[in-house]
N, C-alpha and C positions, 0 to 999 in steps of 0.2 A: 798381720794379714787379715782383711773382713772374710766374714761370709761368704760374699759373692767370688770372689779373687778365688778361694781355698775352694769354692765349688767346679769353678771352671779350671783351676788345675786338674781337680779330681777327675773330671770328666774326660779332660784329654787324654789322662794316663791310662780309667779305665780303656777309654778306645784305641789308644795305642797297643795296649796288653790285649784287646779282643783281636786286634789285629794280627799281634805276631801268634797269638795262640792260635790263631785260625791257620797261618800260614806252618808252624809247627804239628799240630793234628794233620793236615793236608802231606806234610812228607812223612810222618811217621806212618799215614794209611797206605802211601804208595808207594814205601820204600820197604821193601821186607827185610833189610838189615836191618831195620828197626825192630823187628818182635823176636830176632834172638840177640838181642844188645849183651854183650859178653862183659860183667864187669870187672871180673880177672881183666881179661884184656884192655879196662879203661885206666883198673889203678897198673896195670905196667907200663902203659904207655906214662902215665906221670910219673912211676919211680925211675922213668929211662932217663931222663930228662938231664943237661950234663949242666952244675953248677954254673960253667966256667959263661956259658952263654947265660943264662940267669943271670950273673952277676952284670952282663953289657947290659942286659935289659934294664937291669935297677938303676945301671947309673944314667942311661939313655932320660929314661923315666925323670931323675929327678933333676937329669941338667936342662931337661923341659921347665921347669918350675921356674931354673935359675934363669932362664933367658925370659919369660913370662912378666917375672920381678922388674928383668931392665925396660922390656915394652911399655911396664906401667911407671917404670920411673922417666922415661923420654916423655911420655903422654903427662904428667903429671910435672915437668919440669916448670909449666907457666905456674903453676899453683906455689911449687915450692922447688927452688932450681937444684938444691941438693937433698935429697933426699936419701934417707940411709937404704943403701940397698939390701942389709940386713934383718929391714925391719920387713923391707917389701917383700923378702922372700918369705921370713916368718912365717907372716901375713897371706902370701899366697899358698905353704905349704898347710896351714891352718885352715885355710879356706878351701882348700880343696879337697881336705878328708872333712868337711861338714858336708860339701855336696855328695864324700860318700853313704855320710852316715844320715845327714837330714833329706837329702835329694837336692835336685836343682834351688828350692828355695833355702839351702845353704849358700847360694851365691852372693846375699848380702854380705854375709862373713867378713869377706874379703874388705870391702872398700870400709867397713866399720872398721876393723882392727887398724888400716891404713891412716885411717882417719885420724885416731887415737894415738897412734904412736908418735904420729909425725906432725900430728897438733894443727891440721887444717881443717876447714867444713868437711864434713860428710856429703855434703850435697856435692862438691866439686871431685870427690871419688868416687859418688853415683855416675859424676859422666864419664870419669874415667873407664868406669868399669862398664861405659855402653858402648864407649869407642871399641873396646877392649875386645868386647865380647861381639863387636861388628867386624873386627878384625878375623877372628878364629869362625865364627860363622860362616863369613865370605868363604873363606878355607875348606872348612866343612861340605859345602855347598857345593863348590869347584870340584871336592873328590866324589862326592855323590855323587855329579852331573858325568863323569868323567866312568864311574862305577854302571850308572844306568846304561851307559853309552855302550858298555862293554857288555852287556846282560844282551840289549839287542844287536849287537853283533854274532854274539851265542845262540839266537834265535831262544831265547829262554820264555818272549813271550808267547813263541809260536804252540809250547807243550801244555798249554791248558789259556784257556778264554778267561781264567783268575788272572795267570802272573800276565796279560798281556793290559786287563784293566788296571791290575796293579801298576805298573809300568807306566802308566799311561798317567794315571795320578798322580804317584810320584815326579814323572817330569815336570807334571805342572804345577805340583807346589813346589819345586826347585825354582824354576825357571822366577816363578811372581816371590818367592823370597829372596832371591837374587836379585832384581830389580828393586824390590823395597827399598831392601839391606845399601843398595847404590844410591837412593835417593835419601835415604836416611843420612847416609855420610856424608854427601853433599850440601843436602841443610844444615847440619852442625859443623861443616867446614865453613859455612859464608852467610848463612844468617842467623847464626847461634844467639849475638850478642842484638840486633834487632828484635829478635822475638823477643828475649829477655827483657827487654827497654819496653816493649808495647806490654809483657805480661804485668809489669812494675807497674805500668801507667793505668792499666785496667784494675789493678788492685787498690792501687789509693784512689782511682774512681770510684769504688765500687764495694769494696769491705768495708770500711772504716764504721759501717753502720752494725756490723754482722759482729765483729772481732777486737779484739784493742787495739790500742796503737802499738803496743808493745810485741803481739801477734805480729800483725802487719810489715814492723820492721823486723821480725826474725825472716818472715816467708818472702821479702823484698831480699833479705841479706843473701839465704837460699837459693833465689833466682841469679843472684849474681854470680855466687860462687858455680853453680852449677854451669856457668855461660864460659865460666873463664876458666873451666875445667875441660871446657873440648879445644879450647887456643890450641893444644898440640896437635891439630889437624890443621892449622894452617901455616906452620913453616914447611917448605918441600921437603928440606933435609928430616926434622922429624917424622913427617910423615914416609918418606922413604927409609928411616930405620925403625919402622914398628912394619914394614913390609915383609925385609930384610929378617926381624925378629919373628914376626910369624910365621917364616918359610923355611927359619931356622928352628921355631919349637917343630914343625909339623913333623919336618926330618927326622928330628928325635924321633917324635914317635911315632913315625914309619918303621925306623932301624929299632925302636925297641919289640915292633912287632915281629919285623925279621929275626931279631935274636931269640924269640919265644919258638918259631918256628925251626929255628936253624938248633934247639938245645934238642928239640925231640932224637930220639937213639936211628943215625941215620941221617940225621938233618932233612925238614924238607924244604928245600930249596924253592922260593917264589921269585919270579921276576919282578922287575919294576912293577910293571902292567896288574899286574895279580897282587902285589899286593898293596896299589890303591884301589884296587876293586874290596878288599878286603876291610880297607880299612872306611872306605863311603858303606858298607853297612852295616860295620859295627858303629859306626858316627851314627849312621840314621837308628839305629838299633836304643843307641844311649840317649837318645831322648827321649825316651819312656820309661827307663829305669825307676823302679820302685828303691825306694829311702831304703840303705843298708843291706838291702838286698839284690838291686840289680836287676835281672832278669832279661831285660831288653839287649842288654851284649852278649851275653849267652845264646839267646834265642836269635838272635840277627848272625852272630858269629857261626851258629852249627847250621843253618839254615845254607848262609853262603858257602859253607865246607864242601858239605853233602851235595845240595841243589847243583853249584857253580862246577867246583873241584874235584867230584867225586868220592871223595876224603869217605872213609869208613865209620862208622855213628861212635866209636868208641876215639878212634881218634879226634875226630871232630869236635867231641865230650869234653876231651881234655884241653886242647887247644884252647876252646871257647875258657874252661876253667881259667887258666892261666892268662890268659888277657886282661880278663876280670881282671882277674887278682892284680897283675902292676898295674892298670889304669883305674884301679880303683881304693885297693885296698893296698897297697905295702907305702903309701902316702901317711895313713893314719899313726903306726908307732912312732915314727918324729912327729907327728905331729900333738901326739900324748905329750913328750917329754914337753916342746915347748907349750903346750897349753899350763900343763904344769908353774913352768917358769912365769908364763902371764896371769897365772891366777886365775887362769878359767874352765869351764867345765862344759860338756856337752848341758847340761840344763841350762847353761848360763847362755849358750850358744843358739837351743832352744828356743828361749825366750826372746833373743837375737830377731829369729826369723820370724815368730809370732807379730811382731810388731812392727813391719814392715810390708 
C-alpha cells in the first residue's frame, strides 16, 4: 500500500474516531448515569451471562463464514467451476480474523489465500471479492437506511440541532452510496468484459514504450482474468443465490446478535425492528474500527443502547463488549490453528497487506 493510499485511510479513521468520540463525550456530558458508572455492576452483568445462548451465538457467528464460502464459490464458479469449499472457508475464516487483527486492509487476505489454494489469478478473486463485498454493503446500507428511518420516527433528531445534522449526513451518504454501489454492479454485470477489451487495447497502444513486453502481457493477462471474474453477475440463477446467500449470512447475524442479548440474566428481549436498528449502527459504527482494537462497535453499540433504548451505561458496557467479541474476535483462535497448518504468520500476513 503507497503513501498516498495509507494517508487517506488514515485520515478517514482519524475522522470517523473524532466523530464517535464526539458523539460519546456528548452522552457521557448529558447522561448522569454516566459519572456514577458502577463497575461491580458492569463485570455482573457479564458474569450473568448464560453459556447456553453464547454457545448459539458462536455457532450463528461461524455458520456466517460457511455461507460467505458458498457466495464466493457461485461468484467464482466462471473462474473455476469446482472449487473446494474447504479451502474457501479456510480462507474466509483467515481473512477475517486479519481484518480483526490488521483492520479493513486485512480484506486482501481473503482473495490472496483463495488464489493460492485454488491456483487461479489473484486478479480474478480481486473481482470476486468486489462483487462480494458490493453484496454485504448493499445489506449494510438497507439496514442503516432502515436504522436512520427508525432514529426519525423517535424524533431523536428533534433532541439537539447535532443528532438532527447528524442525521441528516448520514442519510445522505447512504442514499449516494447506495446508488453507486447499484451502478457499480450494473457495469460489471454488462460492460465488464468491454472495458477489459478497450483497457487491453489502450495498453498495447500505449506502454509498450514505458514497460516490457513481458510487463505488458502479465497486466493484459490481469485485465482478463479480473473481467472474467465478475461472469458470476451475469447468470440470473447465480446472481439470485449470492442474494439468497447474503440474506442468509445477514440472518445469522442478526440471530447471533439476538442470542447475545437474549444470554444476559433475564434475557433482553428486541423485536425485529430493534434489532435492525441495532444492528445499522453497529455496521455504521465498524467502519472505523481501529486494527485489533475496534473501538467504532463499542462506541456505535453503547451510544444506540443508551441514546435509542434507554439501556443503563453498565449494561450497555457489556453488551457493546460482547458483540465485539463474536464479530470480531472468537474468529481468530481457528483461525491460529489453520494459519498454522498454511504456514503462515500474522507478519507473513502483514506483509500481505503492505503490498497491496
Amino acid at each position: 500500500m503507497d503513501a498516498a493510499r495509507r494517508s487517506r485511510r488514515n485520515l478517514k479513521l482519524a475522522g470517523g474516531g473524532l466523530l464517535l468520540a464526539a458523539l460519546l463525550a456528548r452522552s457521557l456530558y448529558t447522561n448522569p448515569e454516566w459519572r456514577s458508572f458502577r463497575w461491580h455492576a458492569f463485570g455482573q452483568d457479564l458474569l450473568s451471562v448464560e453459556p447456553v445462548w453464547c454457545g448459539w451465538a458462536l455457532v450463528s457467528i461461524y455458520a456466517s463464514y460457511l455461507v460467505r464460502a458458498l457466495r464466493w464459490r457461485v461468484l467464482m464458479t466462471w473462474t473455476k467451476p469446482r472449487a473446494g469449499l474447504w479451502n474457501l472457508f479456510r480462507a474466509t475464516v483467515i481473512g477475517f480474523a486479519a481484518i480483526g487483527v490488521l483492520g479493513r486492509a486485512g480484506e486482501m487476505v481473503r482473495p490472496y489465500l483463495v488464489a493460492r489454494k485454488e491456483r487461479v489469478p489473484l486478479s480474478s478473486q480481486l473481482a470476486v471479492w468486489v462483487l462480494e463485498r458490493c453484496f454485504d454493503t448493499l445489506t449494510v446500507l438497507v439496514t442503516v437506511a432502515f436504522a436512520l428511518r427508525s432514529f426519525h420516527g423517535v424524533g431523536l433528531e428533534s433532541r439537539s440541532p447535532f443528532f438532527a445534522e447528524l442525521l441528516r449526513v448520514a442519510g445522505g451518504v447512504v442514499g449516494y452510496s447506495t446508488a453507486g454501489l447499484v451502478v457499480l454492479l450494473v457495469v460489471l454485470r454488462h460492460f465488464a468484459e468491454p472495458l477489459a477489451a478497450g483497457l487491453r487495447k489502450w495498453l498495447q497502444g500505449h506502454s509498450p514504450r514505458r514497460i516490457s513486453v513481458l510487463r505488458l502481457a502479465q497486466l493484459e493477462h490481469a485485465v482478463e482474468a479480473f473481467a472474467g471474474g465478475t461472469r458470476g453477475l451475469r447468470e440470473w440463477p447465480a446472481l439470485a443465490a449470492c442474494v439468497g446467500y447474503s440474506i442468509v449470512e445477514w440472518v445469522l447475524v442478526a440471530f447471533c446478535y439476538t442470542a447475545v442479548f437474549s444470554s444476559f440474566s433475564g434475557g433482553l428481549r428486541l423485536g425485529v425492528t430493534d434489532t435492525l436498528v441495532f444492528m445499522g449502527a453497529v455496521m455504521a459504527g465498524s467502519m472505523v474500527n481501529l486494527p485489533g482494537i475496534g473501538g467504532g462497535i463499542q462506541v456505535a453499540a453503547v451510544l444506540v443502547l443508551t441514546e435509542f433504548f434507554g439501556f443503563g451505561p453498565e449494561l450497555a458496557a457489556s453488551v457493546a463488549l460482547l458483540i465485539w467479541a463474536f464479530t470480531f474476535l472468537v474468529v481468530i483462535p481457528p483461525a491460529l490453528l489453520l494459519m498454522v497448518q498454511e504456514g503462515l504468520s500474522w507478519g507473513k500476513l502483514r506483509r500481505l497487506e503492505s503490498e497491496n
